[in-house]
N, C-alpha and C positions, 0 to 999 in steps of 0.2 A: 715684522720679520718672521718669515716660516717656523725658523728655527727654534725660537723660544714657544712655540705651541707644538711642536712635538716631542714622544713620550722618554727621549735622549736627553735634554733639555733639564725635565724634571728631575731625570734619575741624577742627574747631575748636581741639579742642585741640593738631591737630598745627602748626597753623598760628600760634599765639600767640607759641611763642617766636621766630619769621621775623619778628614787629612790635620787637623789642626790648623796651627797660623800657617795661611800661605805666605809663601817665598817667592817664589819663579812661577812666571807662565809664561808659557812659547806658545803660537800658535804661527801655522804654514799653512798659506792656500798656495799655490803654487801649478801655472796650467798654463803648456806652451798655447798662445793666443794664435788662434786658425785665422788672423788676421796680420800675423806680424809680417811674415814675409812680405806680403805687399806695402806695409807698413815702411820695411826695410829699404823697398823701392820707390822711395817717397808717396803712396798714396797713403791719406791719412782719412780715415773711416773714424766712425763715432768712437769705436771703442779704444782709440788713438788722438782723441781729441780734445783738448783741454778747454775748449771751449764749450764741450758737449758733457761735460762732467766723464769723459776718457781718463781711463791710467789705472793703477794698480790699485790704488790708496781707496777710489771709486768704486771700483769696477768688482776689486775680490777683497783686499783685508776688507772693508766693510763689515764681512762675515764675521773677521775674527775680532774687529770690534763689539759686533753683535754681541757675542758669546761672552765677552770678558766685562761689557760695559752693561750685561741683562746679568751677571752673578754678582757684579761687586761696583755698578752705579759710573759716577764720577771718577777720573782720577786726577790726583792732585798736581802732576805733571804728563806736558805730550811733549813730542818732539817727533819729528818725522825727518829721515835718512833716504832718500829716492835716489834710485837710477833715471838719469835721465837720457829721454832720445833727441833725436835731432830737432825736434820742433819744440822739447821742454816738457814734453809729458813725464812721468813717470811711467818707465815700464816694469818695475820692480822696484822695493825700496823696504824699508825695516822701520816701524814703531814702535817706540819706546815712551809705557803710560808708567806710571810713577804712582804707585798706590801704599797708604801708609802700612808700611811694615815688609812693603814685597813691590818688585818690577813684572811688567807686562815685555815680552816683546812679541811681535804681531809682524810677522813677514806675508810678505802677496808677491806672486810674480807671473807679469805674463809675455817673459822674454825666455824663460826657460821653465824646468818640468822639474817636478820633487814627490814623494810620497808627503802628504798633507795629512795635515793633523791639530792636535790641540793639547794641549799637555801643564796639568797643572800639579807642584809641587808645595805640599806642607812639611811641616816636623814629625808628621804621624804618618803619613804617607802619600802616594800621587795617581793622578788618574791620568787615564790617556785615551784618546776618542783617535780611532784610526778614519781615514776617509775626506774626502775633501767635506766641507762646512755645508756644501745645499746637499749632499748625499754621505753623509757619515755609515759607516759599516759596521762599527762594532767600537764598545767602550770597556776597558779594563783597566782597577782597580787594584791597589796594593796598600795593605795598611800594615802596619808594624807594632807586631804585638808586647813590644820590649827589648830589654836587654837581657840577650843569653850568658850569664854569667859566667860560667864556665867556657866562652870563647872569646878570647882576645884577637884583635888584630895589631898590626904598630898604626892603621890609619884610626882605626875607630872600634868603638863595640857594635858585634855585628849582631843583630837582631829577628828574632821570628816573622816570617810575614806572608801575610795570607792574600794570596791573588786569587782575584775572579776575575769573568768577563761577563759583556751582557752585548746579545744583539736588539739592537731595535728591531718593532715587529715592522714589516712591509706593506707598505701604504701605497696605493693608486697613481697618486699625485702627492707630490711633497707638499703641496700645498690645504690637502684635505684636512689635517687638523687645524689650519688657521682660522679655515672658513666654519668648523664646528665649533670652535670656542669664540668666532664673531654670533654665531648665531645664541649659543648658549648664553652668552653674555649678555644680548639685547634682547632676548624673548625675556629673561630672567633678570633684568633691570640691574646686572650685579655692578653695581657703577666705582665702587673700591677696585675690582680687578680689573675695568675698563682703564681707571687711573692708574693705577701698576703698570700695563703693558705701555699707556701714553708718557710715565714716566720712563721710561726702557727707552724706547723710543728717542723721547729728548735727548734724553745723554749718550746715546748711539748719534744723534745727530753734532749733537756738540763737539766730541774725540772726532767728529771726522772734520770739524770747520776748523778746531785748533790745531789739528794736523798739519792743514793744506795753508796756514799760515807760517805754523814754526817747524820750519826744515832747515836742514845744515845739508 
């Protein structure tokens, strides 16, 4: 998966454990599909096809299983919520991973349009990746330096906190740092970070079979 070999990825994951335990993760791919209308009009094209591996669940969350299933593995619970169209596909739908101490929820839609993102929350603080998951724009960070003593609220104590942002640098092809860290990898025999990525992998592939089994 592209995503997890470029330099958004890293910062991310150098940054997660500075949140604390996480809590929440949201993540939205969401992209009206330049195929629905016709879709609408009974032609059903691949990206519409449930026989061709078509639908939302396939087609975009993928991404945001990528993302959640390359930081924190397996989760202990899936469940999958689809919209569906008239032949049974999903053309948008909501997953819900179930990971010890905190929920995953993972929306994809390609029957209507959202600002897209990825959004992860701890007890220290949370980060937020603007942009859809094959072109992310910009990542910013907020961590929370305490409690301001001298400020009450009636909901909570409100506390100091220090936001940054970070742009990723601009690359060719989204796909140029996959092919640099294939190649560093096998000239460099590093066969531990070979295992890493094939385990990434698996469990990216897993969350998407238990998906497409348990849906309500």
């Amino acid at each position: 998966m592209p995503l997890w070999h470029g330099a958004l990825f890293r910062k991310i994951r150098e940054l997660v454990p500075a949140l604390g335990p996480i809590r929440l993760v949201q993540g939205n791919y969401s992209q009206y599909s330049s195929r629905y209308d016709r879709y609408r009009k009974g032609e059903v094209l691949p990206a519409f096809d449930p026989a061709l591996a078509g639908g939302a669940l396939y087609d975009l969350n993928v991404y945001n299983i990528a993302w959640t299933a390359g930081l924190w593995g397996l989760p202990e619970k899936v469940l999958y919520a689809p919209n569906r169209g008239w032949n049974g596909v999903d053309t948008s739908g909501v997953l819900l991973l179930g990971y010890p101490g905190f929920q995953a929820s993972l929306s994809a839609a390609k029957d209507s349009d959202s600002p897209s993102g990825f959004l992860v929350q701890g007890e220290k603080g949370w980060l937020k990746v603007e942009g859809k998951p094959i072109h992310p724009e910009k990542l910013e960070w907020t961590l929370i330096q305490g409690p301001d003593q001298d400020q009450f609220s009636t909901a909570a104590v409100k506390k100091a906190q220090n936001t940054k942002t970070w742009t990723p640098p601009e690359r060719e092809n989204r796909m140029v740092e996959e092919f640099e860290d294939f190649t560093r990898i096998v000239d460099g025999k590093k066969k531990e970070e070979a295992e890493k990525f094939l385990q990434m992998t698996l469990a990216a592939s897993k969350v998407l079979e238990r998906a497409a089994g348990h849906t309500i």
